[in-house]
ZADO-1210 file (C-alpha; in nm, 4 decimals, padded with zeros to 6 digits):
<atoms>
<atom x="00.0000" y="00.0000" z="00.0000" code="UNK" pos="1"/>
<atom x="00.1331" y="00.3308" z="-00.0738" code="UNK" pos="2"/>
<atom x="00.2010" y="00.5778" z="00.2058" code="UNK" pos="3"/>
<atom x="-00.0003" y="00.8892" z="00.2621" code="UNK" pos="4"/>
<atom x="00.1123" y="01.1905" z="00.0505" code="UNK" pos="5"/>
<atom x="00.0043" y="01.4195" z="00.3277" code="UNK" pos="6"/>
<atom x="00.1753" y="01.7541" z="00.1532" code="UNK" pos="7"/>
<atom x="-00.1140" y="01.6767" z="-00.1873" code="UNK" pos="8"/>
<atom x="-00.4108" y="01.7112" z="00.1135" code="UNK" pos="9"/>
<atom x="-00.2219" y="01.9988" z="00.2922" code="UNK" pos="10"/>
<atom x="-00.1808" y="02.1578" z="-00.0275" code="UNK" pos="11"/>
<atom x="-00.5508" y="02.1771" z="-00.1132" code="UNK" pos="12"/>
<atom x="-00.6171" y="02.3854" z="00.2274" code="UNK" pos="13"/>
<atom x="-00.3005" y="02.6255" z="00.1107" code="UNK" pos="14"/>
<atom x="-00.4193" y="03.0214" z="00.0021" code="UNK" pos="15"/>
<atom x="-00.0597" y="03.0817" z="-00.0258" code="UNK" pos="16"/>
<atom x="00.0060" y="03.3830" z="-00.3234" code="UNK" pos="17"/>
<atom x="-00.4112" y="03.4067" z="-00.3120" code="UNK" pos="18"/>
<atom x="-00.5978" y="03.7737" z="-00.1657" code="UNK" pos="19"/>
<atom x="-00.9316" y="03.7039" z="00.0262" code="UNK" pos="20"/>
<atom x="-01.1969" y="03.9889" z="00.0407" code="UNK" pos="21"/>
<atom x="-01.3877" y="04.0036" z="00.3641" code="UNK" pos="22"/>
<atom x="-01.6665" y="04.2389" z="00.4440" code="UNK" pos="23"/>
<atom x="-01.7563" y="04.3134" z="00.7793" code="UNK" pos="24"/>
<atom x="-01.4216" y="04.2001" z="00.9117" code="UNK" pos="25"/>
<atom x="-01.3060" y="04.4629" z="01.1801" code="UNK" pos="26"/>
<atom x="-01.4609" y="04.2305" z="01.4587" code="UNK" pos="27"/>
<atom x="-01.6113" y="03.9215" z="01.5068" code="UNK" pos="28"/>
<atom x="-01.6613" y="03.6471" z="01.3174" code="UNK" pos="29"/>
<atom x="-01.5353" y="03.8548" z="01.0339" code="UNK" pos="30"/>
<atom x="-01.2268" y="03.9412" z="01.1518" code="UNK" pos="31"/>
<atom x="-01.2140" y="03.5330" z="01.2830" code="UNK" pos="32"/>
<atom x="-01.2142" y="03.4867" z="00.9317" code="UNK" pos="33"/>
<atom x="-01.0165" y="03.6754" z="00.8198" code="UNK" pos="34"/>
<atom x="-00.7287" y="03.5742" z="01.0441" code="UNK" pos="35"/>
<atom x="-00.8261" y="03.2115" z="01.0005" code="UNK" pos="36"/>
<atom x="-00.7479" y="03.2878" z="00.6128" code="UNK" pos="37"/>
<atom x="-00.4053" y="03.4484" z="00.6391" code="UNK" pos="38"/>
<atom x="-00.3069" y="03.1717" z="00.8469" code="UNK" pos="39"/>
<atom x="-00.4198" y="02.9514" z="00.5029" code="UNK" pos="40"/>
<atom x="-00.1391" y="03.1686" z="00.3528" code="UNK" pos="41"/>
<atom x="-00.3870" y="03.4368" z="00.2127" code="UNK" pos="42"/>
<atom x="-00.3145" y="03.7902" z="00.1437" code="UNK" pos="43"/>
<atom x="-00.6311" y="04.0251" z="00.3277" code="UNK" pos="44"/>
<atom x="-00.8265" y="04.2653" z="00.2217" code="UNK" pos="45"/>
<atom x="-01.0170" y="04.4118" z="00.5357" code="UNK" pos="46"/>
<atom x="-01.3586" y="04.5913" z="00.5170" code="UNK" pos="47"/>
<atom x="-01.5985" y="04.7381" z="00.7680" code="UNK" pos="48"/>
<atom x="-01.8459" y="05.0036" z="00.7457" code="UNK" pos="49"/>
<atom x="-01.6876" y="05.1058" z="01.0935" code="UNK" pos="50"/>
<atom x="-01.3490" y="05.2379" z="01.0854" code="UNK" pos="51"/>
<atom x="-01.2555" y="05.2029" z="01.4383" code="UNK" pos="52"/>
<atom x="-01.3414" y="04.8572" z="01.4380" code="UNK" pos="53"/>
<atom x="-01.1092" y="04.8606" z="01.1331" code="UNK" pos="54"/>
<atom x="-00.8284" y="05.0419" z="01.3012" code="UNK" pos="55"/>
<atom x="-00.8434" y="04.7706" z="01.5974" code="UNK" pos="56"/>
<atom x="-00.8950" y="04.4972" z="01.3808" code="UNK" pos="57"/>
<atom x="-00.5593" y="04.5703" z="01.1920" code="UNK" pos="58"/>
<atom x="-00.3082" y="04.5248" z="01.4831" code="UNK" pos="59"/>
<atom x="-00.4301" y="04.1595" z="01.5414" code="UNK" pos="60"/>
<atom x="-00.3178" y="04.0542" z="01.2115" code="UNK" pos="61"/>
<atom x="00.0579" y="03.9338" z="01.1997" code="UNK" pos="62"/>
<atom x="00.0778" y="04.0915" z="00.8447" code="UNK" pos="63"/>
<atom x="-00.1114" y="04.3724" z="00.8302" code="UNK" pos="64"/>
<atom x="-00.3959" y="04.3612" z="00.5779" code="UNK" pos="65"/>
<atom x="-00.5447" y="04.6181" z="00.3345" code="UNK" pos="66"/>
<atom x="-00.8195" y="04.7841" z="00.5133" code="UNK" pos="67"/>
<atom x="-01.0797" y="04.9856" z="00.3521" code="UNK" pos="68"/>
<atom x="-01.4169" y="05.1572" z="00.5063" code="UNK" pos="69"/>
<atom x="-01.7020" y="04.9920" z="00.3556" code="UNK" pos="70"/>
<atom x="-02.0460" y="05.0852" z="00.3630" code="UNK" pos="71"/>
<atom x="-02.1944" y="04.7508" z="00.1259" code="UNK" pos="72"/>
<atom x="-02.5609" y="04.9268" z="00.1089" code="UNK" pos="73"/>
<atom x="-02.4124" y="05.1797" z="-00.0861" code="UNK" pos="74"/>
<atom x="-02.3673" y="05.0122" z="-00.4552" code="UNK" pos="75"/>
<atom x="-02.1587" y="05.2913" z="-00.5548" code="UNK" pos="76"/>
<atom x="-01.8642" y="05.2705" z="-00.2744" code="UNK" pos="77"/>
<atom x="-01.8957" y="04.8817" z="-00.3378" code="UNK" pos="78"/>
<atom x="-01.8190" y="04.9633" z="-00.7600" code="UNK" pos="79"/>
<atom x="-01.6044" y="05.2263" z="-00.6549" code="UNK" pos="80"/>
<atom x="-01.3532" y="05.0008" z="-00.4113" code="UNK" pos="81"/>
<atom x="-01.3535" y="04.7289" z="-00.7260" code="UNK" pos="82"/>
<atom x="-01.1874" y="04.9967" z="-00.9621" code="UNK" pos="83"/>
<atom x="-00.9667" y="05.0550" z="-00.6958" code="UNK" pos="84"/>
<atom x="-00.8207" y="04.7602" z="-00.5831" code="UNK" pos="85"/>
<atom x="-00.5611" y="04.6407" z="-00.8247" code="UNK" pos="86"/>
<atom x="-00.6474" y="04.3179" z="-00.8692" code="UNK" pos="87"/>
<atom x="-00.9770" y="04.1154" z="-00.8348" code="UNK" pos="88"/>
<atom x="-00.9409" y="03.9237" z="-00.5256" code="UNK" pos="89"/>
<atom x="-00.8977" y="03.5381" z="-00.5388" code="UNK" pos="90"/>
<atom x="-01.1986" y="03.4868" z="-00.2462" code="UNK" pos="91"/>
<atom x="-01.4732" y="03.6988" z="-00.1638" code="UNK" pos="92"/>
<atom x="-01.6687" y="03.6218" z="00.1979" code="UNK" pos="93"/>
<atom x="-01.9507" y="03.8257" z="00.2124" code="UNK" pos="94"/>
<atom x="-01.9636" y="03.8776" z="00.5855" code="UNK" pos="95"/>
<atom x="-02.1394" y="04.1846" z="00.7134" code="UNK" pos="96"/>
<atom x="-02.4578" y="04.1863" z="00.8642" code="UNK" pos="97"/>
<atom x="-02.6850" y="04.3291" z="01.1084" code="UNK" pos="98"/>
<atom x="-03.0233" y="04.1808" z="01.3000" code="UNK" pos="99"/>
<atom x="-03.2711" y="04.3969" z="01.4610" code="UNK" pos="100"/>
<atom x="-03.4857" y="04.1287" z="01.6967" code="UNK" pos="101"/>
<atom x="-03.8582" y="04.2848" z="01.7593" code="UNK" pos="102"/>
<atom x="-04.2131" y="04.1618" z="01.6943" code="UNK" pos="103"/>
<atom x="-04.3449" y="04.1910" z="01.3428" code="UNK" pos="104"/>
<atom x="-04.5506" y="04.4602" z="01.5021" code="UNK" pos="105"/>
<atom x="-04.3237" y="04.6467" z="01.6384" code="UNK" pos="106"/>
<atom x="-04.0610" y="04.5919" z="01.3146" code="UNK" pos="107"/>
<atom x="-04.0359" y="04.9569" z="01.1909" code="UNK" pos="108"/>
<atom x="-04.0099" y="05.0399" z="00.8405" code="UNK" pos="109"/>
<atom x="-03.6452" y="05.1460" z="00.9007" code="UNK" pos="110"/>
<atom x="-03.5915" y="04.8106" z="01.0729" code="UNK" pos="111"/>
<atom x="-03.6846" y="04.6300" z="00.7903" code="UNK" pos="112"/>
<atom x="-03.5016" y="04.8450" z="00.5537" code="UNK" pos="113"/>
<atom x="-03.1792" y="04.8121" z="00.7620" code="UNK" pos="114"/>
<atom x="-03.1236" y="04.4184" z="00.7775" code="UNK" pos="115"/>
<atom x="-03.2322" y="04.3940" z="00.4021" code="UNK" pos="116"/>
<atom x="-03.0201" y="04.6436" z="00.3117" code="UNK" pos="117"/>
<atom x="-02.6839" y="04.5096" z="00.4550" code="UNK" pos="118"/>
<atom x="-02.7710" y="04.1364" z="00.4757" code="UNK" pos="119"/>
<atom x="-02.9189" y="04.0844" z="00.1335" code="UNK" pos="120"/>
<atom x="-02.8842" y="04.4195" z="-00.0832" code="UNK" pos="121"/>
<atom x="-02.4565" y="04.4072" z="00.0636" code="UNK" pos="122"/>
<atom x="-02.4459" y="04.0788" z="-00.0426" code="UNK" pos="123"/>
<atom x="-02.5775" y="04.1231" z="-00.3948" code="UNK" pos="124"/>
<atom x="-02.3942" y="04.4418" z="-00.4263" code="UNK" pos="125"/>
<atom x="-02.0315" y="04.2966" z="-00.3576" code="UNK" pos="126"/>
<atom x="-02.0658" y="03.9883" z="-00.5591" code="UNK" pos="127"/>
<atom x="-02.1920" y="04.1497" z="-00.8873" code="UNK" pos="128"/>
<atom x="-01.9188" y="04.3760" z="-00.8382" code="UNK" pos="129"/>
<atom x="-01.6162" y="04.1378" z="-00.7507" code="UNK" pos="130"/>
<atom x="-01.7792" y="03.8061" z="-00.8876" code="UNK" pos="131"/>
<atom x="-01.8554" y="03.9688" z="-01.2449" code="UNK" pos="132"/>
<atom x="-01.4308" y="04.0283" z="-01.2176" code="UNK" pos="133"/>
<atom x="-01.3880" y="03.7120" z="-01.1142" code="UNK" pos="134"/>
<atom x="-01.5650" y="03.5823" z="-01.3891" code="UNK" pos="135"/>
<atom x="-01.3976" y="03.7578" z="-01.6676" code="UNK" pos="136"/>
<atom x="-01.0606" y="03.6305" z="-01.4903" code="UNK" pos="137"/>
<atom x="-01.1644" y="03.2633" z="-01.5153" code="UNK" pos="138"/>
<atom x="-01.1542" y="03.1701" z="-01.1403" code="UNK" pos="139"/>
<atom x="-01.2964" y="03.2607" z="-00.8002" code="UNK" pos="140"/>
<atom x="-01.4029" y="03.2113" z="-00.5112" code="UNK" pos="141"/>
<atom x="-01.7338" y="03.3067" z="-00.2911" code="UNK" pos="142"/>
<atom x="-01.8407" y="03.2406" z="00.0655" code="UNK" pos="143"/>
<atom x="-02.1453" y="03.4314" z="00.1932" code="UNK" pos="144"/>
<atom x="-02.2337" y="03.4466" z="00.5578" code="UNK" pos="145"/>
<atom x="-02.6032" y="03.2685" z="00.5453" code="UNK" pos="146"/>
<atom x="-02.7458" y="03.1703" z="00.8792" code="UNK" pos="147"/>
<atom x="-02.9558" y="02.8628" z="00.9479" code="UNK" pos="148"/>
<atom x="-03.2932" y="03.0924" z="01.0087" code="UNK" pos="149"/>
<atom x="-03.2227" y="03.1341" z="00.6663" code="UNK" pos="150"/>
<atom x="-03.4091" y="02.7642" z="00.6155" code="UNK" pos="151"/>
<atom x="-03.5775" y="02.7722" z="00.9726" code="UNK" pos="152"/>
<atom x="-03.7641" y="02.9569" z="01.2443" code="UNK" pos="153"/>
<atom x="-03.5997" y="02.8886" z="01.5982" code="UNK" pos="154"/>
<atom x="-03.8487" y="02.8815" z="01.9160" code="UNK" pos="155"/>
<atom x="-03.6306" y="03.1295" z="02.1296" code="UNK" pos="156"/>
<atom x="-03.5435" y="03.4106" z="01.8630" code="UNK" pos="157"/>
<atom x="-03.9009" y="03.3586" z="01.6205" code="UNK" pos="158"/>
<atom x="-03.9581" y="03.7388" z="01.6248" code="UNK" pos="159"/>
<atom x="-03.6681" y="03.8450" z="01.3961" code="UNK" pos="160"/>
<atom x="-03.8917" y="03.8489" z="01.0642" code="UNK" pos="161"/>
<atom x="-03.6357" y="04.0960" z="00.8508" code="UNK" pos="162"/>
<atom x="-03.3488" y="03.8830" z="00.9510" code="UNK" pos="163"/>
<atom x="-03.4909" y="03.5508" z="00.8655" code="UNK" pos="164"/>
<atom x="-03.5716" y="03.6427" z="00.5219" code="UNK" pos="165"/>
<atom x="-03.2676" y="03.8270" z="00.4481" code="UNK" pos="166"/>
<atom x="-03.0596" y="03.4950" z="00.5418" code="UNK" pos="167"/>
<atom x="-03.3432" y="03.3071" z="00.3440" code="UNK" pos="168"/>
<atom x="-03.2141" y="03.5754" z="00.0407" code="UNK" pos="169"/>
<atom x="-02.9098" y="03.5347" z="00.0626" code="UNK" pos="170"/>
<atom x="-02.8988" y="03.1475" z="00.0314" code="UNK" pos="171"/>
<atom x="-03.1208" y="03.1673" z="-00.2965" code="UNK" pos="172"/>
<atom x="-02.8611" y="03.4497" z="-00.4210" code="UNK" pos="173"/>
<atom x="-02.5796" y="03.1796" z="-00.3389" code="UNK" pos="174"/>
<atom x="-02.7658" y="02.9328" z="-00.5310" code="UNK" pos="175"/>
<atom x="-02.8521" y="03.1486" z="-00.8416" code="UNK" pos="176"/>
<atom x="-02.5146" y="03.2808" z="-00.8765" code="UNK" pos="177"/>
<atom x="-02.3225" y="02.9577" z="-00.8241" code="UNK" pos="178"/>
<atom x="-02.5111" y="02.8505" z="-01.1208" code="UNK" pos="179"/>
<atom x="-02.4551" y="03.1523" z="-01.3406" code="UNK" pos="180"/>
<atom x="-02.1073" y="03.1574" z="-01.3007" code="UNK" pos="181"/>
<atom x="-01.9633" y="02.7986" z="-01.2737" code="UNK" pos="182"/>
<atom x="-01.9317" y="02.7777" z="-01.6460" code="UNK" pos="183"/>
<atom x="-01.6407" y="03.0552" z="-01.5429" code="UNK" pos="184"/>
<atom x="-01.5056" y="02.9317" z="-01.2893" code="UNK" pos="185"/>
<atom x="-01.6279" y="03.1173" z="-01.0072" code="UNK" pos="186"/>
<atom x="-01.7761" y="02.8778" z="-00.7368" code="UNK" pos="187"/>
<atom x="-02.0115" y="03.0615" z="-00.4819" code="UNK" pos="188"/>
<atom x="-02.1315" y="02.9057" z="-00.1628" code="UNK" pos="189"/>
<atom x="-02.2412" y="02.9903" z="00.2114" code="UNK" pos="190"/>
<atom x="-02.2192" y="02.8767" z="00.5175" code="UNK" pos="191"/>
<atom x="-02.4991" y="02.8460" z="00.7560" code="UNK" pos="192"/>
<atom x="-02.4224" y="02.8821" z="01.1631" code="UNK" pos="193"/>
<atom x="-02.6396" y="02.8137" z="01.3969" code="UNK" pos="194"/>
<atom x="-02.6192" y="02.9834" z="01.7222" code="UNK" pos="195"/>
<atom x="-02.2568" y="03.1271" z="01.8031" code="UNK" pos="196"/>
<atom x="-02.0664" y="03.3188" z="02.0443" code="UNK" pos="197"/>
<atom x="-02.0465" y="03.6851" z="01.9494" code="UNK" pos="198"/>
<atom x="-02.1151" y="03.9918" z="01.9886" code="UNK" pos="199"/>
<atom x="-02.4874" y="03.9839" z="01.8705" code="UNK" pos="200"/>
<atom x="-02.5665" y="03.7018" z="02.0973" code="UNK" pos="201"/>
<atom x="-02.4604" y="03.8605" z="02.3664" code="UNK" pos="202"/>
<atom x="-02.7142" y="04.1148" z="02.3841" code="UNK" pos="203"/>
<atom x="-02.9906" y="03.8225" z="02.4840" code="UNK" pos="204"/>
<atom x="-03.0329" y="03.7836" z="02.8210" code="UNK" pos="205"/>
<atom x="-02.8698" y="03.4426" z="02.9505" code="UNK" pos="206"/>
<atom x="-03.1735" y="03.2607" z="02.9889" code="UNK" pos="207"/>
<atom x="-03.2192" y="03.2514" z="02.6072" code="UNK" pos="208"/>
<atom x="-02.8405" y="03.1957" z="02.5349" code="UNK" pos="209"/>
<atom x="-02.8518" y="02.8911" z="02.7947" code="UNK" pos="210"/>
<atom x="-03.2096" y="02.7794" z="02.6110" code="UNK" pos="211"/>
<atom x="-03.0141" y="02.7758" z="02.2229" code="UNK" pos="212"/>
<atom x="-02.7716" y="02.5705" z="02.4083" code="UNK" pos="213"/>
<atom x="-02.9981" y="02.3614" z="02.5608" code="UNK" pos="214"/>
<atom x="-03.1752" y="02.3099" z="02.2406" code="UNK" pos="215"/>
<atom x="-02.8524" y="02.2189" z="02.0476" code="UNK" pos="216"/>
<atom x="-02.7613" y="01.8757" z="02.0086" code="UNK" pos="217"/>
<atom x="-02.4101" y="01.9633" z="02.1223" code="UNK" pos="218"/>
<atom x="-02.4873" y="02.1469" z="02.4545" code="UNK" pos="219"/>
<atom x="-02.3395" y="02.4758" z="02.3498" code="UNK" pos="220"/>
<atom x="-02.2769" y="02.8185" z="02.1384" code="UNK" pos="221"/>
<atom x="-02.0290" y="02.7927" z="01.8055" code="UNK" pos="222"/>
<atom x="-01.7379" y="02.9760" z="01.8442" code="UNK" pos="223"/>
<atom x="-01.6068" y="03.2141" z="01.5606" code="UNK" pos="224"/>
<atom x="-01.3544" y="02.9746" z="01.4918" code="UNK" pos="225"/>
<atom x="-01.5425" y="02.7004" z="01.4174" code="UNK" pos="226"/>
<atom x="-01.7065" y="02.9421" z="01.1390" code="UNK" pos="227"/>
<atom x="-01.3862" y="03.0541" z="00.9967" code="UNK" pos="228"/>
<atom x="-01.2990" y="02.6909" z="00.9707" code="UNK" pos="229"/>
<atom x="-01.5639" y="02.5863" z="00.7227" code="UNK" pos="230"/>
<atom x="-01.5574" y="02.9262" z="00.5646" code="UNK" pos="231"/>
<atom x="-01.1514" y="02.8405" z="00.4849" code="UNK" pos="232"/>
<atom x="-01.2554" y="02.4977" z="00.3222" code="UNK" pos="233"/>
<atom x="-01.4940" y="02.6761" z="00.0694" code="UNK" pos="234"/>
<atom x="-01.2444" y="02.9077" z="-00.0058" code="UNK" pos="235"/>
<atom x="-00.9988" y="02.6249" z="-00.0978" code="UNK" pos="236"/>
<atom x="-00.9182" y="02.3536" z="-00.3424" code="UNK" pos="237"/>
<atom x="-01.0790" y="02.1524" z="-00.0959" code="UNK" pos="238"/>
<atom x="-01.4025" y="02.1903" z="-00.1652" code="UNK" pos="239"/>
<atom x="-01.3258" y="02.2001" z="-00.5877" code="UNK" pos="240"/>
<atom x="-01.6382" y="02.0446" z="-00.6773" code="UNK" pos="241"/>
<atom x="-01.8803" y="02.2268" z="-00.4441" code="UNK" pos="242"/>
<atom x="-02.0725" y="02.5446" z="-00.5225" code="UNK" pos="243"/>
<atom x="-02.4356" y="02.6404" z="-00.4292" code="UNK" pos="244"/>
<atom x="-02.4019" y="02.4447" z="-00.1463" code="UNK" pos="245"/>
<atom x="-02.5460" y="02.5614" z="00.1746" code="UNK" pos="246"/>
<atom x="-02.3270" y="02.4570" z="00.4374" code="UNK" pos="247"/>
<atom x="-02.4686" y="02.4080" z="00.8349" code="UNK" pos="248"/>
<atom x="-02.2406" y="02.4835" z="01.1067" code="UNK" pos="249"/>
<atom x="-02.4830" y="02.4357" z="01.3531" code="UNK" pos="250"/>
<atom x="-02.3827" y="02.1927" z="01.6223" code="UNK" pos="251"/>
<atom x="-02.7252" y="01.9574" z="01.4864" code="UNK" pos="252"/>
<atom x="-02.9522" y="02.2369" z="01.5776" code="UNK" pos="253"/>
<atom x="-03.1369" y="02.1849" z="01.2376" code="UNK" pos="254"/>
<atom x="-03.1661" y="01.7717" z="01.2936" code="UNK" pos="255"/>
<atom x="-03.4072" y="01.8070" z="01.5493" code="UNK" pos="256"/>
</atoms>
């Protein structure tokens, strides 16, 4: 029997001489990400809509990343940082987002504008902007930030309406996309996480966070890592034969 070539499977995981996009990466599971990527070997280009977050974001990295202020509502700034940037990046991970958790009743107008605007419109916005480059190249990469109430409702968090469908949105964007583009080589997928350790679960109260734990096969919160993780294989040769895949990272929340 031949022995293992483990440096062919290590290479397939490399993103060495490859530049990785991320949007909403000054904190996070964004800037989890991105770390997690330049670890792979990739070069990073850093976006946030906040640049403070940006500014402390920067001085985790051990080499420092291209960092740019991004608002990804605004189609134009999106267009405008493509013509920019020298060169299309290799891997795009549509990251930002927002939730605003209310009764449909009490879900303004603004609300609803707000979480459609950066977790659906952002999405849409960056990849026509970098995928369409990414297309012309011949190769490509895309990972958007999906959620699993994107296919679900969950019993403690049911009244986040806007947020549910954007995530919903964004997984038939992922689909439609991967679709249009394989023929280029562009492969777009998403990742799905269930309930995880950050800073927008830590605005519920800790009888809900110990309830999503409770109701998670694996007793417990994600951690950004374990995001970053499956958001690195999609990025890589790895996963060469996947795209519109809608990948769970959920600890079995969604197998009950």
């Amino acid at each position: 029997m031949p022995p293992i070539d483990r440096t062919s499977i290590h290479r397939k995981f490399d993103l060495s001489g490859k530049t990785a996009l991320i949007t909403g990466g000054g904190r996070g599971i964004g800037l989890q990400i991105a770390l997690t990527l330049q670890q792979a070997g990739a070069g990073i280009i850093l976006t946030d809509a906040d640049g403070s977050h940006l500014a402390e974001a920067a001085d985790q990295f051990p080499l420092k990343p291209q960092v740019y202020q991004l608002d990804v509502t605004n189609s134009k700034a999106v267009g405008d940082l493509a013509a920019k940037i020298a060169s299309c990046p290799d891997i795009m991970v549509n990251n930002a987002g927002v939730s605003r958790a209310a009764p449909t009743s009490q879900t303004t107008d603004e609300d609803w504008r707000t979480v459609l605007s950066v977790n659906l419109d952002g999405v849409f916005y960056c990849s026509r902007a970098f995928g369409c480059l990414m297309a012309q190249r011949g190769s490509g990469a895309i990972a958007n930030i999906s959620s699993m109430c994107g296919e679900i409702v969950t019993r403690q968090q049911s009244v986040v309406t806007a947020y549910n469908a954007s995530k919903a949105g964004v997984n038939m964007v992922t689909k439609t996309l991967a679709c249009e583009w394989a023929r280029f080589g562009v492969r777009v997928n998403a990742v799905a996480p269930g309930f995880v350790q950050s800073e927008m679960t830590g605005k519920y109260p800790d009888e809900v966070v110990n309830a999503w734990s409770d109701q998670t096969p694996m007793g417990r919160l994600g951690q950004p890592h374990e995001i970053a993780s499956a958001v690195h294989f999609l990025a890589s040769d790895a996963s060469s034969y996947m795209t519109g895949t809608i990948l769970l990272v959920d600890g079995g929340y969604t197998c009950w």
